[in-house]
Each structure stands twice: as C-alpha cells, then as structure tokens.
C-alpha positions in Angstrom: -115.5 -101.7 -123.1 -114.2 -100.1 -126.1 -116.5 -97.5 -127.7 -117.7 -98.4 -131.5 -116.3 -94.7 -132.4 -113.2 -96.7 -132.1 -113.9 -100.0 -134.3 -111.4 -98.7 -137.0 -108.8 -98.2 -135.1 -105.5 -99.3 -134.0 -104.3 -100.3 -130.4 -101.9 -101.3 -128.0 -102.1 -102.8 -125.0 -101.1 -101.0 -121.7 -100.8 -102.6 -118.3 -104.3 -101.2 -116.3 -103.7 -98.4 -114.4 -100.0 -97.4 -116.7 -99.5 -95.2 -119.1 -96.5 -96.6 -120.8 -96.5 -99.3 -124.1 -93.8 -102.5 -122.6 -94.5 -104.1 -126.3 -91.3 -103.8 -128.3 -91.5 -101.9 -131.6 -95.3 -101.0 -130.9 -95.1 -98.1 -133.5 -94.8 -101.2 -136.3 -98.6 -102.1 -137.7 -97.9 -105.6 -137.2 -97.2 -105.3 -133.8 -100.8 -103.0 -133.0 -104.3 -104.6 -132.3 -107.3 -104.3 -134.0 -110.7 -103.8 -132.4 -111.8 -107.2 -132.3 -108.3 -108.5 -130.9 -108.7 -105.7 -128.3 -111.9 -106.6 -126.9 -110.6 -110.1 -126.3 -108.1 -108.9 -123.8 -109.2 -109.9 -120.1 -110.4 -106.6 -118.2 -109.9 -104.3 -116.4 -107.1 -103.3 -118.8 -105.3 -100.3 -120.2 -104.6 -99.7 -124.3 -103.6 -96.9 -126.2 -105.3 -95.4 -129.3 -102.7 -95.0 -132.1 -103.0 -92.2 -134.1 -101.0 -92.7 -137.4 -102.4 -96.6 -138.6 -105.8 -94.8 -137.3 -105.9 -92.4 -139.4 -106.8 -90.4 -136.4 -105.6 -87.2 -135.0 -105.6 -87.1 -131.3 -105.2 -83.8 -129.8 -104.3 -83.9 -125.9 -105.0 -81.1 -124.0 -103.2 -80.9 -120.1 -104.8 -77.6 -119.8 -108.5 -76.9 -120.7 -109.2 -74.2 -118.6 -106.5 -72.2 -120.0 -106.8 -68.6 -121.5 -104.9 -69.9 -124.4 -107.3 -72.6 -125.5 -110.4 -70.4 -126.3 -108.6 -68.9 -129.6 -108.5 -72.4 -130.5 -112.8 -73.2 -130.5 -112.9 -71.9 -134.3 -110.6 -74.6 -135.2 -111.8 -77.3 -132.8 -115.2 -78.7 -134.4 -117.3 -81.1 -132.2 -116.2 -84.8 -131.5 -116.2 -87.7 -129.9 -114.1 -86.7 -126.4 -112.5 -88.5 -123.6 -111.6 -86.6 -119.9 -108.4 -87.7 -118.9 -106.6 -87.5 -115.5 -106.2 -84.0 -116.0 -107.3 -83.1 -119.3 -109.2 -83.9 -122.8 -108.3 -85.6 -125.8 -110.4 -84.8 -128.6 -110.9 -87.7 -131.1 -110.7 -86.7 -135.2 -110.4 -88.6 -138.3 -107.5 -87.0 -140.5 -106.5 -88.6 -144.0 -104.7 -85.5 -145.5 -101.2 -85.8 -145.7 -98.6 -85.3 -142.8 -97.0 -82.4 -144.1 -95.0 -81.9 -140.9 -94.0 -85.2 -141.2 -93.8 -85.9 -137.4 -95.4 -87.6 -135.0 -96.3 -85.4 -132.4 -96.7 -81.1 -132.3 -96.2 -80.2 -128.8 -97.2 -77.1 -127.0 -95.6 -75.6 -123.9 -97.4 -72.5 -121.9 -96.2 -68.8 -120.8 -94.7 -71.5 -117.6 -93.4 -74.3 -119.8 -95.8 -76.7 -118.4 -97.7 -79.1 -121.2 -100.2 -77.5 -122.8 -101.7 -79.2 -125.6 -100.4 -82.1 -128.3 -101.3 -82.8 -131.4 -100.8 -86.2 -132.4 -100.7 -87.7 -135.9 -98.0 -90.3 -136.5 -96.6 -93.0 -134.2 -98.2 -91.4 -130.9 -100.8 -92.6 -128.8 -103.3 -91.5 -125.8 -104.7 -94.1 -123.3 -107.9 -95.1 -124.5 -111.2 -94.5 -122.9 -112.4 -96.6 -120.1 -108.9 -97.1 -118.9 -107.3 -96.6 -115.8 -105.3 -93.1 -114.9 -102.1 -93.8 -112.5 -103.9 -91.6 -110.1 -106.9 -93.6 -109.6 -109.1 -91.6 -111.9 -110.5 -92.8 -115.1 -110.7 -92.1 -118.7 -114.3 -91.4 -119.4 -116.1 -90.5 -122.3 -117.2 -86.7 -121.8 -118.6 -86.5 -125.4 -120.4 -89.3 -127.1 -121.0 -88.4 -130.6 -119.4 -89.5 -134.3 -115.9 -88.7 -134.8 -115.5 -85.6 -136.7 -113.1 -84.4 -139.2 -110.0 -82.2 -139.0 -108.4 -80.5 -141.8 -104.4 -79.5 -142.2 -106.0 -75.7 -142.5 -107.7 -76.6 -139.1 -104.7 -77.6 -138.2 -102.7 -74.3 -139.3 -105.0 -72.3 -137.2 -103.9 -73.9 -133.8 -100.6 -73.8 -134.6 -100.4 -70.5 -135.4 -102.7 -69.7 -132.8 -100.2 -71.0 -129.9 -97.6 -69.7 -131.6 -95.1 -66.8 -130.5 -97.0 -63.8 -128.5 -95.3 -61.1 -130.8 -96.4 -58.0 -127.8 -94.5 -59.3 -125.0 -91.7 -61.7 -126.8 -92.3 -64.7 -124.8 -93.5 -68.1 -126.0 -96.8 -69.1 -125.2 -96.2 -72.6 -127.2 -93.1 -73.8 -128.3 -93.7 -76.5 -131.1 -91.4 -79.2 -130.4 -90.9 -81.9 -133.1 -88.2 -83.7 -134.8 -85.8 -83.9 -136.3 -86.5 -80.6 -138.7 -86.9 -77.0 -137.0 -90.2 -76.0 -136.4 -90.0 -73.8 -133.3 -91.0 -70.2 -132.0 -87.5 -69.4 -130.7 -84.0 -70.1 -132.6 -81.4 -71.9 -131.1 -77.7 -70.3 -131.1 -76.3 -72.9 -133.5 -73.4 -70.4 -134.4 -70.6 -73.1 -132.4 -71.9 -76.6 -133.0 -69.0 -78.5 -133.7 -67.8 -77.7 -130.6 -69.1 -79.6 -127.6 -71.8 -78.6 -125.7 -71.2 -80.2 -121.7 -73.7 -77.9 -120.6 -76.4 -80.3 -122.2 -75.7 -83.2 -119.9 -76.9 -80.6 -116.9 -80.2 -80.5 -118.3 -83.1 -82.6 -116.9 -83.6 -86.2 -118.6 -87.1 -86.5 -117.7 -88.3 -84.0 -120.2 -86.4 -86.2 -123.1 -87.8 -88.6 -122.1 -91.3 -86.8 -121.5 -91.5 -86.0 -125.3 -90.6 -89.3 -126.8 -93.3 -90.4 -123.8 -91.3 -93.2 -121.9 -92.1 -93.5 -118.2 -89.3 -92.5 -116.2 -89.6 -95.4 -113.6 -89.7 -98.0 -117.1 -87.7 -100.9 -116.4 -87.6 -102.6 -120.3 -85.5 -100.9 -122.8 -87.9 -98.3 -125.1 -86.7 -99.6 -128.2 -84.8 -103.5 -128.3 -87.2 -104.2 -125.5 -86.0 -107.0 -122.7 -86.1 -111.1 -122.4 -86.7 -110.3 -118.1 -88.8 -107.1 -118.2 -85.8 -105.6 -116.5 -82.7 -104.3 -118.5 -83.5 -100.0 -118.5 -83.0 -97.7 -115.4 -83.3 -94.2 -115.4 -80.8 -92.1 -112.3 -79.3 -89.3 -111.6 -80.1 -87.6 -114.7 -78.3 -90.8 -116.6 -80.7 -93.7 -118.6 -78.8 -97.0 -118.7 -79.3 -100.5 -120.7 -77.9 -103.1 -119.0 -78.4 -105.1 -121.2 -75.8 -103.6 -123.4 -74.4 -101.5 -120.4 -74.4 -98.6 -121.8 -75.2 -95.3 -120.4 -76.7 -92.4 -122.2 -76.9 -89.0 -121.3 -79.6 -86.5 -122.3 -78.5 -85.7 -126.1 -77.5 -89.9 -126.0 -81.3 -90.9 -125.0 -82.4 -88.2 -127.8 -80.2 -89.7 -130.3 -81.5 -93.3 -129.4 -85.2 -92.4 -129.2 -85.5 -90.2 -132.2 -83.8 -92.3 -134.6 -84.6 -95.8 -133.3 -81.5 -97.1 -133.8 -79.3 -99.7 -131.3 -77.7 -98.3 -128.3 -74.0 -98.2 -130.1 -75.4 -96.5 -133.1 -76.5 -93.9 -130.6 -73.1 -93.1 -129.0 -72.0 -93.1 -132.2 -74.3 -90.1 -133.3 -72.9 -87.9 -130.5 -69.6 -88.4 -131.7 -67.4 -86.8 -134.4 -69.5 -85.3 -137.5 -72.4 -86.8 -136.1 -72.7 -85.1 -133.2 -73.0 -81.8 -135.4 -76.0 -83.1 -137.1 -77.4 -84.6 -133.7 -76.5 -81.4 -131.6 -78.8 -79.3 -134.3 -81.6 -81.7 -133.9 -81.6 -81.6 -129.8 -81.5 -77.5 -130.0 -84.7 -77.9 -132.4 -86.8 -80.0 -129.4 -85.4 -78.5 -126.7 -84.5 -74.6 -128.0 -85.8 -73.2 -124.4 -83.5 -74.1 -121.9 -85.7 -73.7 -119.3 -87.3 -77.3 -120.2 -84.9 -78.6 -118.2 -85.2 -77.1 -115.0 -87.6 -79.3 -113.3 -89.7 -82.7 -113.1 -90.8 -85.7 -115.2 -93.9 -85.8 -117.0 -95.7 -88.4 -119.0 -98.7 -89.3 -121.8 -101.7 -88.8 -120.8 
C-alpha cells in the first residue's frame, strides 16, 4: 500500500522486484500516475516516486553510515523516510525554484562509490513497500509528515560534500548536466580534437547516472513495439531497432538530450562533438568513474 504522505504525488509504475521505468517518455506528466490510479494497480508491484511533478525533493543516500554524512544532520530536518536495499531516501516537499536546473545532484565518495543524490527534476526512487532486486524491501523507517527543504538547506550539503581543500582529493564530485558544476576541472584545452580514449571508459556508469538498467532490453527513450530492441555489450549500447550502436559519449549524447538515435551520432560529430565533448568532461571530469562496475537507482 502506498503511504498517505504520498497522496500528492506523482508515480510510475515499475515491474515488482525492478528498479528500472519500461514506460516510454515517463519523465512527461501525462504519462505519470496519480495516487488514486496507483493504488489500482494489482499488487505486489513496484513504482517510483517522481520528484519534479511532486514537488518533492528526494534525497538518496547509498551510504548512511559514512563519516561524510554527519556534517550533513544540520541541513537534514526530520521526515518521512524509507530504508532501501542499502540505504535511505529522505522524503521533502521543495517548491523553491530549481536554480541548478537539473535533475539529479550526484555525490561520489574519497572511493568513487555512490554516495548520496539529490533529486529534484525528472528523477525518481522506488517507492516504499516495493520490492529491492535483492529480495529486501523498501520499508518505511520514519513515519511522520513530510518536511520541508529549502535551496539554503540545500547549499549546505552541497558545499558540505564538496572538495576536501587539506588533502586535494574529492570527497563528492557533483555530477549534473549539461552546465559545469563540479569539484575538479576537466582539461578542455584540445576539444576539437578527438578524444578515442573515451570509448575505453566503462558504459555502465553512463548509463548509471541517467539510471537505465544495464540488462534493459526496450530502448530508454523511443521505447519498443516487442519489449526487445536495446542491448547493452562489450562496453557498446545498441538499438536494433534503428541498428545503431552507441559508444559511451554516443549513449551520453542520446540520454541527456532526449533526442532520436541519429540526432545522437550526429552530436558527436563535427562542431557538435565540441559542444558534446565539454558536456561528457562536466559528468564524468574524474576518470576514475570508469574503471569498474554497473550500478543502478535505488
């Protein structure tokens, strides 16, 4: 059952026990649920809370227990909270304006493992009461009101897990898109020229940030008529449907402009790439992202 903290707020539906949206264009309000449509779904079933058409902010945290995440308690006020498979998500209404203009602040720690994610646009977390890949499930840890958070609230965490100034290393790397908001610069001193040194770095974590299952089988944006036209393999994503393969700064040009899978060999080539080469460097300015494994939303 959905919990009435919720009754205001916008939803997907997720296959039980998944993590990844199959609907087509599901960041589109028409194409969301509200709570009474929801509850009429047959259970057990899986949905995720949106955060923009909300009007929620929906911060995910991988890593409670961390060192990191105390500095943050000043800024975290009490409110309704779900345990995930291996974290929180803390639940807050937020109606000042987006001035980041993104969906998603993500936070990487001293290891680059996920730390914490701030959610405010089209983003989602599974919803409580649904069912982790893993077996466990998302249970309400904190049943109270939904509080408020503030874009000064906000300010504080960011800055918070920002750059550790003593020892030069990035304790949170805030990854968004397409404008650069990051703790360490990229060398953008040669971006016209070619970079084949991207297509060596790991897929998964593209895919990761935009939060597409690597084992999805239905294109992430045109969707698919079988529920079978998108592979990912050998550090290469391909629709078949269009059969058209797309390295990592390809899948990064699809997914962060939502455009059709020609446009997005397109924006890798010529003066486009310039422009799409700058944006990839923002995300993804530490290297190191891309030395190992997939993740996923949790």
């Amino acid at each position: 059952m959905t919990p009435s903290q919720l009754i205001s707020a916008s939803f997907i539906p997720i296959a039980y026990g998944e993590k990844a949206c199959k609907v087509s264009g599901w960041q589109k309000p028409e194409n969301q649920l509200d709570y009474a449509t929801l509850t009429q779904y047959s259970q057990p079933t899986n949905y995720g809370v949106v955060a923009g058409t909300s009007k929620l902010c929906l911060i995910d945290v991988d890593k409670p227990d961390h060192p990191k995440l105390k500095e943050l308690e000043p800024y975290l006020p009490e409110t309704f909270t779900v345990t995930t498979g291996k974290g929180l998500h803390y639940y807050y209404s937020y109606t000042e304006p987006n001035k980041w203009n993104k969906d998603t602040l993500s936070f990487r720690d001293e290891n680059k493992n996920e730390l914490l994610g701030i959610r405010i646009g089209s983003s989602y977390v599974i919803g409580p009461n649904s069912k982790h890949p893993d077996g466990r499930d998302y249970v309400v840890s904190v049943d109270v009101p939904i509080a408020t958070i503030t874009n000064t609230q906000l300010d504080g965490i960011v800055e918070a897990l920002g750059e550790n100034k003593d020892t030069k290393t990035i304790t949170g790397s805030v990854l968004v898109v397409p404008s650069v908001i990051v703790t360490t610069p990229a060398d953008t001193s040669k971006m016209d020229e070619p970079d084949k040194t991207i297509y060596t770095y790991n897929i998964y974590n593209v895919l990761d940030y935009f939060g597409i299952s690597p084992t999805a089988t239905i294109h992430p944006i045109h969707g698919s008529t079988n529920g079978n036209n998108w592979t990912v393999k050998d550090n290469i994503a391909t629709c078949w449907r269009c059969n058209i393969h797309f390295g990592p700064l390809e899948l990064f040009a699809l997914l962060s402009s939502k455009c059709d899978c020609d446009k997005a060999e397109s924006h890798c080539r010529g003066r486009d790439y310039i422009t799409t080469k700058k944006m990839f460097l923002s995300v993804f300015a530490d290297w190191s992202l891309f030395t190992s494994g997939s993740g996923g939303r949790c």
